[in-house]
N, C-alpha and C positions, 0 to 999 in steps of 0.2 A: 788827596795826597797819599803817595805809595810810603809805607816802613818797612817797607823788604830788606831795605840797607840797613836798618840799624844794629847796631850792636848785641847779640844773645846775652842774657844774664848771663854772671857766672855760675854755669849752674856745673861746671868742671869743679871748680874751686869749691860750691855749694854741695857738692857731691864726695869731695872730699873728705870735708869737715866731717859730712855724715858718716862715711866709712872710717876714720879715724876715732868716733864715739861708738861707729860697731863695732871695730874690734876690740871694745872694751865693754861697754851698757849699754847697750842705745834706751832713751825713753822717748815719751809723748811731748815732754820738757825738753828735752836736749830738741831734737825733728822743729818744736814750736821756736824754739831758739834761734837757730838756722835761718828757718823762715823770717822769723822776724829779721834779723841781722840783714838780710836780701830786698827786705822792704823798704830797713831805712835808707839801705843804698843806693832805691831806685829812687825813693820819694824824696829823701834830703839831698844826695848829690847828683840827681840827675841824669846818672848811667842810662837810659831810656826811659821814652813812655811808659808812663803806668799802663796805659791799656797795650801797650806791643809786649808789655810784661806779664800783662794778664792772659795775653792769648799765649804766650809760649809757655807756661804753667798750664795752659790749660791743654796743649800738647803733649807736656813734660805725663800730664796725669793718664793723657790717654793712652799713652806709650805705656807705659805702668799699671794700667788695667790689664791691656793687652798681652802685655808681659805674665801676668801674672798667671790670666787664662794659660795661657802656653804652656806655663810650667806647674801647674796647678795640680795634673796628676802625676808627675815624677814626683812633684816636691810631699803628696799625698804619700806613696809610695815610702819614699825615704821617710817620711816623721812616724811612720811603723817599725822600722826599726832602732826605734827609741822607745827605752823604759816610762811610765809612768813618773820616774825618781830624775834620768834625763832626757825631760820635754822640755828644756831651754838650751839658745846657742846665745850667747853675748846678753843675756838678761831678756832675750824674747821667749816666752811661753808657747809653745804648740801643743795641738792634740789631734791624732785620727776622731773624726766625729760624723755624724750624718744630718744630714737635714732630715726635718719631720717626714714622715710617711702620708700621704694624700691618701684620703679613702673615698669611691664613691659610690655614697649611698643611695645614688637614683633607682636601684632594684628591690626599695621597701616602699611599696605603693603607699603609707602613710607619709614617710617621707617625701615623698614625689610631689603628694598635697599642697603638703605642707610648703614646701618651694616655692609651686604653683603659688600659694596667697599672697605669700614672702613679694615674688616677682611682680606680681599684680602693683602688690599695693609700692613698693619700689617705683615701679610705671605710673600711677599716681601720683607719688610724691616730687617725682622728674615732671610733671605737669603743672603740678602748683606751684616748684620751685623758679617754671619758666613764666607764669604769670607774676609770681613776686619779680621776678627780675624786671619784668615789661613796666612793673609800678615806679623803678628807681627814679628817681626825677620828677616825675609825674604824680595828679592827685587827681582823682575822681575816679582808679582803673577799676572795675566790677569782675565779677566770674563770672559763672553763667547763670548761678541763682539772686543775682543782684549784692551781693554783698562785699562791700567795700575792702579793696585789696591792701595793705598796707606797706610801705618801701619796707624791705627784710632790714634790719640793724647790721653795722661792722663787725665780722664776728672777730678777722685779722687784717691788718692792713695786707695793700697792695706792697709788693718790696719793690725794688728798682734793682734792674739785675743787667746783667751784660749778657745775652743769647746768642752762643755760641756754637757754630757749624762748622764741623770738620769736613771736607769733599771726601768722599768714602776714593774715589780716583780721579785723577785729572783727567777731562774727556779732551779726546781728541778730534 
C-alpha cells in the first residue's frame, strides 16, 4: 500500500514556531518542545502514519545536512567577523575553530613496526572474533589447537530501527 497521498506534517506551522523562538532564544528545550508537540499530534490525533512521518523527518534532516554543507563556508566566513564578546545571534553560541590536525607518522621506521604488530595482531583478533561468532548457538566449536570455543556474552542489545534509503536520483 502506497502513502504518497498522505498528508505532510506541519512542518510549515512546525517551522514557524521555531523561527518565532529564534527570533528571541532558541534552545535544545524549546527545538525538543516543537518536536514533541508534532509527535503527539501525529500519534494521539492521527494527522498520518507514524512511519510516513518518520520518513518525512528523516527527509526534513537530510535537507538540513545538506543545507548546512552549502553554507557551511559563507556561514564560516561571516562567524569571523564576530568578536569573541559577540559569538551569539538569538542565544546560539558560535566560534571560527578547526578540526584536529592528522599527522602521519609512517616515515619513523619504529613507528612503521610498531603498526605492523598493531595490525597483525588486529588480524588476529578479526579471526577469533569470527570463530566466537561461528560458536553462537552452538556447543562443541574447537580452534585449531582443540580447545573449546565459547558463545561471546551480550555486550549491547540488538535495537530495532527503521533503515532508511534515500534514491541519490530517480533513474530513468
Amino acid at each position: 500500500m502506497s502513502n504518497d497521498s498522505l498528508p505532510f506534517p506541519d512542518v510549515e506551522g512546525d517551522a514557524k514556531k521555531l523561527i518565532d523562538i529564534f527570533g528571541k532564544h532558541i534552545t535544545k528545550d524549546e527545538i525538543l518542545k516543537v518536536a514533541k508537540d508534532r509527535y503527539k499530534t501525529i500519534v494521539n490525533e492521527g494527522f498520518t502514519d507514524p512511519l510516513s512521518a518518520f520518513l518525512q523527518a528523516k527527509v526534513i534532516t537530510e535537507y538540513c545536512s545538506e543545507l548546512g554543507k552549502l553554507l557551511h563556508e559563507s556561514a564560516y566566513n561571516e562567524a569571523g567577523k564576530y568578536g569573541k564578546e559577540d559569538n551569539h545571534i538569538m542565544g546560539i553560541t558560535f566560534d571560527q575553530t578547526s578540526t584536529p590536525t592528522k599527522r602521519d607518522y609512517s616515515i619513523d621506521n619504529e613507528w612503521s613496526d610498531l603498526q605492523k604488530t598493531i595490525d597483525e595482531c588486529k588480524a588476529a583478533q578479526k579471526e577469533r572474533e569470527a570463530l566466537m561468532k561461528k560458536a553462537i548457538g552452538l556447543q562443541g566449536v574447537t580452534d585449531d589447537d582443540g580447545v573449546e570455543i565459547n558463545e561471546p556474552p551480550i555486550k549491547s542489545g540488538g535495537k530495532q530501527i527503521v533503515k532508511v534509503t534515500i534514491a541519490r536520483s530517480l533513474k530513468k
